[in-house]
C-alpha positions as CSV (number, residue, x, y, z in Angstrom):
1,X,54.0,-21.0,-2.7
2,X,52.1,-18.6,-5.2
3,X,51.3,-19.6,-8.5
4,X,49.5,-17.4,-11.4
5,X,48.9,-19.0,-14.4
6,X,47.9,-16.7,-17.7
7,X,46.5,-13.7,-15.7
8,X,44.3,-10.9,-17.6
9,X,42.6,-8.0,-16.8
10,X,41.3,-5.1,-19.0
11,X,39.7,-2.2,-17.4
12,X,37.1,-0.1,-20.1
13,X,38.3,-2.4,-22.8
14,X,42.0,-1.3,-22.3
15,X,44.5,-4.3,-21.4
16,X,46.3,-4.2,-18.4
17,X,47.4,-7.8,-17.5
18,X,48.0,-9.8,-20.9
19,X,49.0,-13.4,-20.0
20,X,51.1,-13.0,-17.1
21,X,52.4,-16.4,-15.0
22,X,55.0,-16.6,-12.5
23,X,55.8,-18.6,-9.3
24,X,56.5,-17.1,-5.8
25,X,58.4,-19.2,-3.1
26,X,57.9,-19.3,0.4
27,X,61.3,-17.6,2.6
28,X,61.8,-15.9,-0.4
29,X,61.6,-11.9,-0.8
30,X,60.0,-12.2,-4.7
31,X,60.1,-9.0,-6.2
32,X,57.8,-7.2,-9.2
33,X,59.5,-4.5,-10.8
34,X,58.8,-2.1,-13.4
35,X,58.1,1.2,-14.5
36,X,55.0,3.3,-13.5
37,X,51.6,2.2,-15.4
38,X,53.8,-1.5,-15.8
39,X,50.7,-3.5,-14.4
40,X,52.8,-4.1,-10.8
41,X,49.8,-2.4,-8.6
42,X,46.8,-4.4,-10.5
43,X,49.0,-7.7,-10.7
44,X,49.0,-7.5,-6.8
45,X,45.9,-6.4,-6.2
46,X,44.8,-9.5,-8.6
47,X,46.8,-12.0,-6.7
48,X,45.3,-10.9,-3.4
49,X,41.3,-11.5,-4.6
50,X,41.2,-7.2,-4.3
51,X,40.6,-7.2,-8.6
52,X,39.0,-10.1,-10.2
53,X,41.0,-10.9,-13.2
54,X,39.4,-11.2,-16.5
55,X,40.9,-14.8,-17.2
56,X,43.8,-16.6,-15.2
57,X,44.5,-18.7,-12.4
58,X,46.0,-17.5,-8.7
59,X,46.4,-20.3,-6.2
60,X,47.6,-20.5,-2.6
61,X,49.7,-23.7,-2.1
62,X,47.1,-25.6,-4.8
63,X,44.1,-23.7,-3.4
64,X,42.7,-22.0,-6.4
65,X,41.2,-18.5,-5.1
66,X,38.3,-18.1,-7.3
67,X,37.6,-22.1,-6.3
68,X,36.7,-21.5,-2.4
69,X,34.0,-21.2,-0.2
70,X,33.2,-18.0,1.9
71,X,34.6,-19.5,4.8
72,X,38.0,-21.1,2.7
73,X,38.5,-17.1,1.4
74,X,38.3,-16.1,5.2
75,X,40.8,-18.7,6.0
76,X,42.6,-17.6,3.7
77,X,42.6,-14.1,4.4
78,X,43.7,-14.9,8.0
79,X,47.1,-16.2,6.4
80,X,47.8,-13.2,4.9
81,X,49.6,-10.0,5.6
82,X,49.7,-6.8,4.1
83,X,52.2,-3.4,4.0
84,X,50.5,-1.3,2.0
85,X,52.2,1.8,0.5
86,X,50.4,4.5,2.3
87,X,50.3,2.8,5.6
88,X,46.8,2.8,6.3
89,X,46.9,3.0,9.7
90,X,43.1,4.3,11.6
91,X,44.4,7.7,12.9
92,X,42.2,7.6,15.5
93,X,43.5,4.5,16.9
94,X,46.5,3.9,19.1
95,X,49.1,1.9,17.4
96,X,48.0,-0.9,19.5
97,X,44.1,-0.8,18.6
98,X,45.8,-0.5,15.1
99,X,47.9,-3.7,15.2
100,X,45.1,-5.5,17.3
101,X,42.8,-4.7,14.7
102,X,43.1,-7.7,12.1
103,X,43.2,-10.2,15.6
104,X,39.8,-8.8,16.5
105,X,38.5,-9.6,12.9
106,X,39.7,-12.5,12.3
107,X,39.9,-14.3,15.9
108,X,38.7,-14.8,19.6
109,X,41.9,-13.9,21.2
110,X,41.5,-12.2,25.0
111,X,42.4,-8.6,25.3
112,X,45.4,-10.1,27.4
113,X,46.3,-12.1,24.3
114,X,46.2,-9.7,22.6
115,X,48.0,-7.2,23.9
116,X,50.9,-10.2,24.7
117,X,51.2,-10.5,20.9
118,X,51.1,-6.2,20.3
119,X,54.1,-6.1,22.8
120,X,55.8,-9.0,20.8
121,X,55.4,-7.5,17.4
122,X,56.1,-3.8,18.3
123,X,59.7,-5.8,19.7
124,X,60.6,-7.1,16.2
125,X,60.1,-4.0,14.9
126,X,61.6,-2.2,17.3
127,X,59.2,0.0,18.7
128,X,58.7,-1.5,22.1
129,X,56.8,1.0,24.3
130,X,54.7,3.0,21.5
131,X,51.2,1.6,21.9
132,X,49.7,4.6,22.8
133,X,51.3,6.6,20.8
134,X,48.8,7.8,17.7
135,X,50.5,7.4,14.1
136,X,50.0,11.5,13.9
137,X,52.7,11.5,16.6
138,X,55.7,9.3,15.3
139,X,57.3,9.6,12.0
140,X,56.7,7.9,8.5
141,X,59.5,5.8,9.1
142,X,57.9,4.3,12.4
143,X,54.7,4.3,10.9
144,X,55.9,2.0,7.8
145,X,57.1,-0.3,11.1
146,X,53.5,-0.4,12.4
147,X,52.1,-1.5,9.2
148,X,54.9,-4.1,8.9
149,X,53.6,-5.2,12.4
150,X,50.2,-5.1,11.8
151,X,50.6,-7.5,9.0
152,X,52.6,-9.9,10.6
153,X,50.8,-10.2,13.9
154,X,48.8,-13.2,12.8
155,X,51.9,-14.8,11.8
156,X,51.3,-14.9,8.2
157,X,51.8,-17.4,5.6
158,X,52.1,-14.8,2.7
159,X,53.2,-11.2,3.4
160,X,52.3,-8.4,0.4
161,X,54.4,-5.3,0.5
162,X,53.4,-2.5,-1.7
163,X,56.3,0.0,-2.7
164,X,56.8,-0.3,1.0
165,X,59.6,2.4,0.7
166,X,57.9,4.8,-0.8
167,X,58.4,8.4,0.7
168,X,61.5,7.0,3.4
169,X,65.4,8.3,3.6
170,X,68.3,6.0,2.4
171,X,68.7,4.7,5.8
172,X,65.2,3.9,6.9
173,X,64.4,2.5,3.7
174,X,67.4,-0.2,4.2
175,X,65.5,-0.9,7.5
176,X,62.6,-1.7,6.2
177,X,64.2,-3.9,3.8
178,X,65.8,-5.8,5.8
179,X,63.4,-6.0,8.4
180,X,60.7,-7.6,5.6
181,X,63.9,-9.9,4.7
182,X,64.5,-11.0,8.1
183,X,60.7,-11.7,8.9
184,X,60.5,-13.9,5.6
185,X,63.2,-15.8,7.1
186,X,61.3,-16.1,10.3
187,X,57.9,-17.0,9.1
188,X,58.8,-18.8,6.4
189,X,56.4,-16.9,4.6
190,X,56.1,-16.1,0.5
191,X,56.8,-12.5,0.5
192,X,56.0,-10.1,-2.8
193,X,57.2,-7.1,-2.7
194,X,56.1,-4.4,-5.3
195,X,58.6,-2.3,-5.9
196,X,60.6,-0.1,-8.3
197,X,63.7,0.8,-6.0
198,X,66.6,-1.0,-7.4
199,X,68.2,-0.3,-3.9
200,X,65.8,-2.6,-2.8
201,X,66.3,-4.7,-5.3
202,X,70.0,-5.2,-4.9
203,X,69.5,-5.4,-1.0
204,X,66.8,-8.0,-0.5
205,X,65.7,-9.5,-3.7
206,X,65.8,-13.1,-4.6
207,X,63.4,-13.5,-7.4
208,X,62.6,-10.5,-9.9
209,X,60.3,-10.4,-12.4
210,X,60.0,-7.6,-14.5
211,X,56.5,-6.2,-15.8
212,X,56.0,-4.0,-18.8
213,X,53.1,-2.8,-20.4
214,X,51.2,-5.7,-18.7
215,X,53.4,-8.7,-19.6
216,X,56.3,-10.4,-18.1
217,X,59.7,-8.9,-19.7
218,X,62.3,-11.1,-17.7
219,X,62.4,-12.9,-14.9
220,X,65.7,-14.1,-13.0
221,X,67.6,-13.5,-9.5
222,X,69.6,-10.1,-8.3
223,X,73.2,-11.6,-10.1
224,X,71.3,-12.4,-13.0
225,X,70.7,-9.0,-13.6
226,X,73.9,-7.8,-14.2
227,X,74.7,-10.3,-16.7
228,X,71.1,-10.5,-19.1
229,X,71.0,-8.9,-21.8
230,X,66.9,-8.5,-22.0
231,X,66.6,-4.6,-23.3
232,X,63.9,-3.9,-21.2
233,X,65.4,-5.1,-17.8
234,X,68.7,-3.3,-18.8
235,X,66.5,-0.2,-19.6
236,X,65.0,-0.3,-16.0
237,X,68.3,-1.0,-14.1
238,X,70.5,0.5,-15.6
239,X,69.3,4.1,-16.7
240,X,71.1,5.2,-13.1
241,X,74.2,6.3,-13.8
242,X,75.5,4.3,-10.4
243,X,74.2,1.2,-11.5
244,X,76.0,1.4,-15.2
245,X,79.3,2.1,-13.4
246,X,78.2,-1.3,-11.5
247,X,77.6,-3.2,-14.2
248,X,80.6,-1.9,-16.1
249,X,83.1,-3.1,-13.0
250,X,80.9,-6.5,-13.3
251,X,81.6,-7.0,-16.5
252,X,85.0,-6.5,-16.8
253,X,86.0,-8.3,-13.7
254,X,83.7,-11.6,-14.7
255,X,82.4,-12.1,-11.4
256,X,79.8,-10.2,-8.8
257,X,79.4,-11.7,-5.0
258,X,76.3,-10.3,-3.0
C-alpha cells in the first residue's frame, strides 16, 4: 500500500501540488487522471522520491520516504518498477542487456541467473526469443513490452506506469492494459498508472482519482463514474461523444455491469 498525506510542491513560486492525499492498494490498477498540466506527472514523480515535495507525507507500507537511510531508499528502490512513457530503453543495448540492467544495479545475480529470469520475463510479455534484437529494430508496441519487462524483472512490490499508452493503436494499447492488469494480479503489486485514456480507464481501472489544477477533484471506482455528478470528472469523461451516449444508456437503464 501507498499512502500520501497533504502533498505540495511549487516550482518558481507557482503551485503545482496543493494538499493532495490518496491511498493506493496493492493488486489494484489505481489510476490518476486528468487533463494536461493537472499535476499527474509531478504527483508521480513525487511519490517515487524523483521531486522532493515542498510539504507532505509519501510512505511505502508505513515506511515514510523522506524518513530512511541511504541503504533503506536502496531497498526500496529494488521493490520498485517503472514503465515510463517514452520507454527509455539504452539503444545500444540488446533488449536483454536492457532488461538485465536494473538486476546488475541492484543485485549479485550470475549471468546464468540472469539471463534464466530475461527468458522468463520476455515469456510474460510475449516476446520470447528477442534478446538480441536492439529496440531500433522492433516496433513501439514491442518496445512498450520491454519496458513493462524491465520493470517487473525484480518482481516488484510497486509498479509505476506513466501514460504507458501513449503513441500505441487501439489494439496494442488494450494489450498493454491488460498485460499491466494481469501482472498486478500476479505480483500482488500496488500499481499507479498515470494516465488520461478513458479506454484505459474503463478497461483496467479500479481506483481513480482525478487531479485538477493540483488538487484532488474526485476520487471513486470505474461504475462510480457513470453515476457522480462531480463537474469536473464529468467534464473529463464525458466530453467524448462515445462516452455521453454511454452514460446516457447507463442512466436510463439504472444499472452498468463491467
Amino acid at each position: 500500500m501507498i499512502e500520501v498525506k497533504d502533498l505540495y510542491k511549487s516550482f518558481n513560486g507557482k503551485p503545482v501540488l496543493k494538499g493532495i492525499s490518496a491511498t493506493f492498494e496493492k493488486g489494484k490498477t489505481n489510476m490518476i487522471i486528468g487533463r494536461s498540466g493537472s499535476g499527474k506527472t509531478v504527483f508521480l514523480k513525487s511519490i517515487l522520491g524523483l521531486i522532493k515535495p515542498d510539504r507532505g507525507i509519501v510512505s511505502f507500507d508505513g515506511r515514510i520516504l523522506d524518513q530512511l537511510s541511504l541503504k533503506e531508499q536502496r531497498k526500496l528502490r529494488m521493490e520498485m518498477g517503472v514503465v515510463f512513457q517514452g520507454n527509455a530503453l539504452f539503444d545500444s543495448f540488446t533488449i536483454e542487456e536492457n532488461i538485465k540492467f536494473p538486476m546488475r544495479m541492484f543485485t549479485n545475480m550470475s549471468e546464468a541467473e540472469m539471463k534464466k529470469r530475461v527468458d522468463e520475463v520476455l515469456e510474460q510479455v510475449e516476446l520470447s526469443g528477442i534478446n538480441n534484437k536492439y529496440p531500433a529494430e522492433i516496433s513501439g508496441g514491442m518496445q512498450k513490452r520491454v519496458g513493462i519487462a524491465r520493470a517487473i524483472v525484480l518482481k516488484p512490490k510497486y509498479l509505476f506506469c506513466d501514460e504507458p499508452n501513449s503513441g500505441l493503436d487501439p489494439k496494442t494499447a488494450i494489450l498493454i492494459d491488460n498485460l499491466i492488469h494481469d501482472l498486478t494480479v500476479q505480483y500482488d503489486t500496488t500499481t499507479l498508472v498515470n494516465t488520461h485514456d478513458m479506454n484505459s480507464i474503463m478497461e483496467i481501472g479500479e481506483k481513480i482519482i482525478l487531479l485538477k489544477d493540483g488538487k484532488k477533484q474526485w476520487e471513486g471506482t470505474k461504475k462510480d463514474i457513470f453515476y457522480t455528478d462531480n463537474p469536473d470528472l464529468n467534464d473529463f469523461v464525458f466530453s467524448s461523444t462515445l462516452f455521453r451516449k454511454i452514460k446516457e444508456i447507463v442512466v436510463k437503464e439504472g444499472k452498468i455491469d463491467f
